[in-house]
C-alpha positions in Angstrom: 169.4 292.5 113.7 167.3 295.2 115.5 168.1 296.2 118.9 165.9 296.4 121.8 165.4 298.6 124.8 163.3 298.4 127.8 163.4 301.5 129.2 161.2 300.9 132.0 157.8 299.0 133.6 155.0 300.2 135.5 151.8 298.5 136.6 148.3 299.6 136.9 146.5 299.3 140.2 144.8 296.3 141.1 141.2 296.1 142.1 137.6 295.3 141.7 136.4 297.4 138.6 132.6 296.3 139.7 130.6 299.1 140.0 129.2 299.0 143.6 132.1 296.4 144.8 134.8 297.9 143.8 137.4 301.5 143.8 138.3 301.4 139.9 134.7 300.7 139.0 134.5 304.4 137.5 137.6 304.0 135.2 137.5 302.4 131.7 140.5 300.1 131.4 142.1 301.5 128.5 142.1 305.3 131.1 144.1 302.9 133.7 146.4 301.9 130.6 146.7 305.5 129.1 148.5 306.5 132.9 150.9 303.6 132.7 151.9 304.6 129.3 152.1 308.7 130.4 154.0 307.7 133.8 156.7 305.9 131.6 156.8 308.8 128.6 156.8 311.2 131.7 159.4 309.6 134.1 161.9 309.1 131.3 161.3 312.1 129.4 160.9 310.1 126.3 160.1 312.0 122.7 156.6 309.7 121.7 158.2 310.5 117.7 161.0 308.4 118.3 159.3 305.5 119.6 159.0 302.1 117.5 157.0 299.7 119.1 155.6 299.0 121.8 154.6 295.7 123.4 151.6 295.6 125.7 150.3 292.8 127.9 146.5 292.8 128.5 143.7 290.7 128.6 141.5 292.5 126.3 142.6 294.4 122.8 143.9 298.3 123.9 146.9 298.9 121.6 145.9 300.4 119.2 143.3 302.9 121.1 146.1 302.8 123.8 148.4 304.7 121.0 145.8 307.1 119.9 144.4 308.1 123.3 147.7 308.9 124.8 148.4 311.3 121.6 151.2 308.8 119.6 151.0 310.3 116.7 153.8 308.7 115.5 153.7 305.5 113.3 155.1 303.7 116.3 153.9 299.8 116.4 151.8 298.6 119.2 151.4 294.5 119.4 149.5 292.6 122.3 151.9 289.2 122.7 148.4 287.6 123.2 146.5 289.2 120.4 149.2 290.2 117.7 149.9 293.8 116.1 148.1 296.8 116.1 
């Protein structure tokens, strides 16, 4: 059996992403997910080659442009529990 490790969690800002209504209106979700994803790597001082997967909660598909934006070069697996595997 595989073990698991949750290293750590982080949150992206809440807010009105409406342009005219709102202060995230001029970010692109998958920019707000990138940060979370850098402020963990970051924080922890985590080695992106040595990560596996990765499970990401979101209410449209990011993973796998999640993984390439923040520079995972790796092979590491990226799976939306709502959506399935990247």
């Amino acid at each position: 059996m595989s073990q698991a490790y949750i290293i750590d969690a982080v949150r992206t800002p809440r807010g009105i992403g409406k342009v005219g209504k709102g202060s995230l209106a001029h970010l692109h979700p998958q920019q707000l997910a990138t940060s979370v994803l850098k402020a963990i790597v970051d924080r922890n001082g985590i080695d992106t080659a040595s990560i596996d997967d990765v499970v990401w909660s979101t209410s449209s598909q990011r993973g796998k442009l999640l993984r390439v934006q923040m520079g995972q070069r790796s092979l590491a697996h990226f799976a939306d529990p709502a959506r399935g595997p990247y």
